[in-house]
C-alpha positions as CSV (number, residue, x, y, z in Angstrom):
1,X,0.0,0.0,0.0
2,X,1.3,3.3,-0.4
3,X,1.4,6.0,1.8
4,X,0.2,9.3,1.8
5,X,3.7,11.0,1.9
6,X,4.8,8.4,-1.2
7,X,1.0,9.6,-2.8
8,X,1.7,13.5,-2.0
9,X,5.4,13.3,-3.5
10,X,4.5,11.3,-6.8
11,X,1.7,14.0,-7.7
12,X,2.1,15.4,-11.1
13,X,0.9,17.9,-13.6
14,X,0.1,15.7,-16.2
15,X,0.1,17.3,-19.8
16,X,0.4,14.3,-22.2
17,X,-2.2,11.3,-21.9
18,X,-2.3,8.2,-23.3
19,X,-6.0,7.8,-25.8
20,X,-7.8,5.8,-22.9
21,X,-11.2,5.7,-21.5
22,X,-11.5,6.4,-17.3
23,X,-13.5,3.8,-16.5
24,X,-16.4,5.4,-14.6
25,X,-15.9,3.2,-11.1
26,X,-12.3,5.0,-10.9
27,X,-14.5,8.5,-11.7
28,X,-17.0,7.2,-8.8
29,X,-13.8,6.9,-6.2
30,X,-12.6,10.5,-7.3
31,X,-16.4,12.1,-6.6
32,X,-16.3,9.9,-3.6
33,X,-12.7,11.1,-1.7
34,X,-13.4,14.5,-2.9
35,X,-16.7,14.4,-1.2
36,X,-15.3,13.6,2.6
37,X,-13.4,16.8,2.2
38,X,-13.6,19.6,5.5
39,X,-16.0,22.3,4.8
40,X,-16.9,25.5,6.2
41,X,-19.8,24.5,8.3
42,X,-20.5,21.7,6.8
43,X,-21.4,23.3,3.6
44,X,-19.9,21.1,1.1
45,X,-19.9,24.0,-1.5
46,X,-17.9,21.7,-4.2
47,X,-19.9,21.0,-7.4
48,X,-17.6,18.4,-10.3
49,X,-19.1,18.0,-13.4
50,X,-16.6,15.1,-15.6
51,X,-16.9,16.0,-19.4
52,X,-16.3,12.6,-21.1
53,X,-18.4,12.8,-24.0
54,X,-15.6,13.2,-26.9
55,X,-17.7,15.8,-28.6
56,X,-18.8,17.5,-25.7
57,X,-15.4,17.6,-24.4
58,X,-14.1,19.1,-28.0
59,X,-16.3,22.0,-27.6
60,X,-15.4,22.5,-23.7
61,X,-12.1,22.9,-25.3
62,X,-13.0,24.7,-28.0
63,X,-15.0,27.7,-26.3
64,X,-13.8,27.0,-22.9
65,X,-9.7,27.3,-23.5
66,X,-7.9,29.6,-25.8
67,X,-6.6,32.9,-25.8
68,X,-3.7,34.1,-23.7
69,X,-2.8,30.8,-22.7
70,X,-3.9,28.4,-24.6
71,X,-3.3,25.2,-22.9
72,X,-4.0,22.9,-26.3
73,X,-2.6,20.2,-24.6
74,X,-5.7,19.6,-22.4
75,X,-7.4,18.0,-25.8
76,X,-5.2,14.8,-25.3
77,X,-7.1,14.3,-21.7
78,X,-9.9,11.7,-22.0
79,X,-12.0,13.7,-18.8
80,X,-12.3,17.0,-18.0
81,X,-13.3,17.9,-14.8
82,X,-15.3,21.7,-14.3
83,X,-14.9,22.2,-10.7
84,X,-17.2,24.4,-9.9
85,X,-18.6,26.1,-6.5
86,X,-21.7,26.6,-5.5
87,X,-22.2,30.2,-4.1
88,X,-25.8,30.7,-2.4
89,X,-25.0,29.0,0.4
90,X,-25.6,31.0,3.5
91,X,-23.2,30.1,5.8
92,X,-20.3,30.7,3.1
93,X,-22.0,34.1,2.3
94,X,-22.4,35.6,5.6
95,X,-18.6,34.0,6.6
96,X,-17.3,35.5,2.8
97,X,-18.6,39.1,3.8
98,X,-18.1,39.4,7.7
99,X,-14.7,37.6,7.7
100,X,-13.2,39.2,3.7
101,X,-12.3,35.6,3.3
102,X,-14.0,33.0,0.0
103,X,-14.4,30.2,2.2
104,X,-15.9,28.4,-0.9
105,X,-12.4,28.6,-2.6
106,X,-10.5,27.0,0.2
107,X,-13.8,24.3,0.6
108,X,-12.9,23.4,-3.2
109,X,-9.2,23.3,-3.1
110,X,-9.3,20.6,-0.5
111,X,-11.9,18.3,-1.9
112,X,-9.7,19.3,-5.3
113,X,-6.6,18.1,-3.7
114,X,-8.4,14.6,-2.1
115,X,-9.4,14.1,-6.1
116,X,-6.0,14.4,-7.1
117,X,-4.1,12.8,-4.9
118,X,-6.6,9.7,-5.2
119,X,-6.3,10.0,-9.0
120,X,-2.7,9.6,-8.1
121,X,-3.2,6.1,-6.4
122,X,-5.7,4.8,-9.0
123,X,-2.3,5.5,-12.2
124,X,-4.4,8.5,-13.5
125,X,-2.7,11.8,-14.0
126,X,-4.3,14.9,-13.2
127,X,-3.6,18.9,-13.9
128,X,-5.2,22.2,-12.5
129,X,-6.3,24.6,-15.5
130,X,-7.1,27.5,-14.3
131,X,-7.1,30.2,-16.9
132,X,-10.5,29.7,-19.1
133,X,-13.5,31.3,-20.0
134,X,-16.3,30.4,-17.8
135,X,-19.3,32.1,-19.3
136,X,-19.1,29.9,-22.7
137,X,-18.4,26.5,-20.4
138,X,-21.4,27.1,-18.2
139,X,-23.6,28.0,-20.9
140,X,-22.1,24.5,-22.8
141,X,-22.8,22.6,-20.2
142,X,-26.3,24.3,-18.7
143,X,-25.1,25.2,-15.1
144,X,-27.1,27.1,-12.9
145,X,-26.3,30.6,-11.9
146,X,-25.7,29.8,-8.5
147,X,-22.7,27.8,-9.7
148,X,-19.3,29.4,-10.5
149,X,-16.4,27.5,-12.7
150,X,-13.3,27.8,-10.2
151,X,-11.1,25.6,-11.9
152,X,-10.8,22.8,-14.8
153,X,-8.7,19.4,-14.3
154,X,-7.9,17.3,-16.6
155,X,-7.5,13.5,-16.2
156,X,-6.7,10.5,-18.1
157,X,-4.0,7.8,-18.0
158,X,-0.4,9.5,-18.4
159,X,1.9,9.2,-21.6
160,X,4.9,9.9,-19.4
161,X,5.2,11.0,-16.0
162,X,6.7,14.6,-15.3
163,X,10.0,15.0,-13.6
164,X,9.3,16.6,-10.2
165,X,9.4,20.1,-10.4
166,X,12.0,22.7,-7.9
167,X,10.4,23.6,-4.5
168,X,11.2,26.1,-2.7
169,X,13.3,25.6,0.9
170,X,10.9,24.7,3.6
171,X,12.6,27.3,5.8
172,X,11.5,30.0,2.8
173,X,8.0,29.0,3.2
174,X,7.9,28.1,6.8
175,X,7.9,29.8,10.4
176,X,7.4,29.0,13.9
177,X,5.9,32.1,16.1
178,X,7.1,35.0,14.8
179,X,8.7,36.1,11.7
180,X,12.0,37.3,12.7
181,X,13.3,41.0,11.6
C-alpha cells in the first residue's frame, strides 16, 4: 500500500495522456474522496461535473480554453473535470462578507486536492487549469447561476510521467511564532 507521503510526493501535472477511457468506477472513487473533504460548516460547497463525451469535451475545449494561454494540450485528456462552487449557500455568504475571506475557494481546493491525490493512487494523471472562459463552459454545459467554474482538471491515463518540479526551501516557506526581523 502506499502511503500518503509516497502519494503526496508522486503528484504530477500531467500534460500528455495516453487515448484511454476512465473507467467510470475510478471517476465514482474521485467524486467519492473529494466528497469527505472539511468544509466550512459543513457546507460542502464543491460542485464536479466530468466532461467525457468526446464531442462535448471538444467544444469545452474549444469555447472554454484559448486565448492568452492556450493550454491545447488539455485535448489529449480523455476527462475533464469543471470544478465548480456553489455560491448561495448562507453560511459561506455571511462568513465570505463578515470575515473578507471565500471560504468556498478553500472548501474546493481541499476536496480538489483529495481528487488528485486519489487519482494519483488509482495510475491516473491529473492537472489544474485555471485560466479559461467560464461564461461559454457554463452555458455548454447548462449550469445554474448559482454555480461558479473555479477551476478545470484534466485526467486521463499518463503518456509519461513529469519530472518533479523545484520547491522552494521549507525554511522560505515556513515559520514558527514570529517572523524574525
Amino acid at each position: 500500500m502506499t502511503s500518503l507521503n509516497e502519494l503526496i510526493n508522486s503528484r504530477r501535472s500531467v500534460r500528455k495522456y495516453l487515448d484511454k477511457e476512465v473507467e467510470q468506477e475510478k471517476m465514482m472513487q474521485l467524486i467519492e474522496a473529494a466528497s469527505v473533504a472539511p468544509s466550512a460548516c459543513n457546507a460542502q460547497p464543491w460542485r464536479f461535473v466530468f466532461v467525457t463525451q468526446k464531442a462535448l469535451k471538444d467544444e469545452l475545449n474549444r469555447v472554454g480554453l484559448g486565448g492568452a494561454v492556450p493550454n491545447s494540450w488539455a485535448k489529449t485528456a480523455p476527462v475533464m473535470i469543471v470544478a465548480c462552487s456553489e455560491l448561495s449557500l448562507f453560511t459561506h455568504k455571511l462568513g465570505e462578507s463578515v470575515q473578507g475571506v471565500n471560504f468556498h475557494l478553500i472548501d474546493l481546493g481541499i476536496a480538489m486536492e483529495h481528487l488528485v491525490l486519489k487519482a494519483t493512487e488509482l495510475g491516473l494523471g491529473t492537472c489544474y487549469i485555471g485560466w479559461f472562459n467560464e461564461k461559454p463552459i457554463k452555458k455548454l454545459l447548462n449550469l445554474p447561476a448559482s454555480w461558479k467554474v473555479d477551476c478545470l482538471i484534466t485526467l486521463g491515463y499518463p503518456e509519461s510521467i513529469p519530472d518533479a518540479t523545484a520547491r522552494k526551501p521549507i525554511e522560505e516557506i515556513s515559520f514558527f511564532n514570529k517572523i524574525k526581523s
